[in-house]
C-alpha positions, 0 to 999 in steps of 0.5 A: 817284707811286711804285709802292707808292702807285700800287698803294695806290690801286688797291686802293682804287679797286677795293675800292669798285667790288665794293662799289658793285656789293653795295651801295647807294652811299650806305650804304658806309663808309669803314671798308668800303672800307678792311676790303674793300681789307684796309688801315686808315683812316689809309692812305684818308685819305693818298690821298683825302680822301673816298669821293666823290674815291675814286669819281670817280678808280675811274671816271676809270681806266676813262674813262682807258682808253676815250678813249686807244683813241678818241684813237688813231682820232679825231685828225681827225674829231669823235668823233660823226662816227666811229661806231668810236669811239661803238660803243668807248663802247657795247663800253666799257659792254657789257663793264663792263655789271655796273658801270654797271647800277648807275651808270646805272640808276634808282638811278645816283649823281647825282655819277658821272653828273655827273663822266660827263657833264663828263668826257665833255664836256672830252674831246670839247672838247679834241677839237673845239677843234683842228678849229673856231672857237669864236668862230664858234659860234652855241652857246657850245662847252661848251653844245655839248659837254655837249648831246652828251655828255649825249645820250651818256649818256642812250641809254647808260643807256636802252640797258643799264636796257632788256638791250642790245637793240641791239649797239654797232655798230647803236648807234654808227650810230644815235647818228653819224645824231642827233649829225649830222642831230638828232631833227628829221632823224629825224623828217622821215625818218618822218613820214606823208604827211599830216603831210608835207603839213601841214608843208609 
């Protein structure tokens, strides 16, 4: 792709992030997302046959960037092994936490979460592949793969809907403990003597 349309597309992408963050998702036009970018409508439509393609490819520029810093650092290891990596994710949200208080609040976009949710899925598989056996996994890989990238995405969301009570750091620790112990491990570690002795 030339550098015109590179930039073309830019713009647009662009353009539709400031207004997804002015207005509800739903309500934008493509005339808005064109009069915003300062182009006309025949040059939306030569890059991107709906606003739904513009959005998952504005979103894939940020995914783009973020899985080239953890690729750098995760070569070996799983990501949610590497709390560097997930506390990249958190530090990701935090610093873009304007955008994805709309994206991941009550209101989120049902298509971005999904194309989140996938993205994050096939990245973390491409990943995994070169460290295991698929075939020797008691849970098919893609159900794996989506279990954690949508657990990711729910404490993302619960995480910046509740102020980031929590730093990136303090949550990369906590989602490394329940990707590898899992929510029974952490209940275990809590449980009251009687209940200890009940399920003993």
């Amino acid at each position: 792709m030339d550098r015109r349309k590179r930039r073309t597309r830019k713009m647009l992408c662009e353009a539709l992030i400031r207004l997804v963050m002015r207005q509800p998702y739903e309500s934008i036009t493509i005339q808005e997302i064109t009069d915003e970018a300062d182009l006309n409508r025949a040059t939306f439509y030569l890059h991107f046959g709906s606003k739904e393609e513009l959005l998952a490819t504005s979103m894939a520029t940020y995914y783009d960037d973020l899985t080239k810093r953890i690729s750098a650092i995760t070569e070996d290891v799983p990501i949610w092994e590497s709390v560097q990596a997930i506390q990249m994710v958190f530090e990701h949200v935090e610093d873009n936490a304007d955008l994805y208080r709309v994206l991941l609040g009550k209101q989120g976009l049902g298509m971005v979460i999904n194309h989140m949710i996938d993205y994050t899925a096939v990245y973390t598989q491409n990943g995994v592949e070169q460290l295991c056996d698929p075939a020797k996994m008691s849970v098919p890989m893609p159900i794996v793969m989506r279990h954690f990238a949508g657990s990711l995405y729910a404490t993302l969301s619960w995480w910046i809907q509740n102020g980031m009570p929590y730093s990136p750091a303090e949550m990369a620790i906590m989602g490394k403990n329940l990707c590898l112990g899992g929510t029974i491990q952490i209940f275990e570690e809590s449980l009251l003597p009687e209940a200890k002795l009940a399920t003993a």
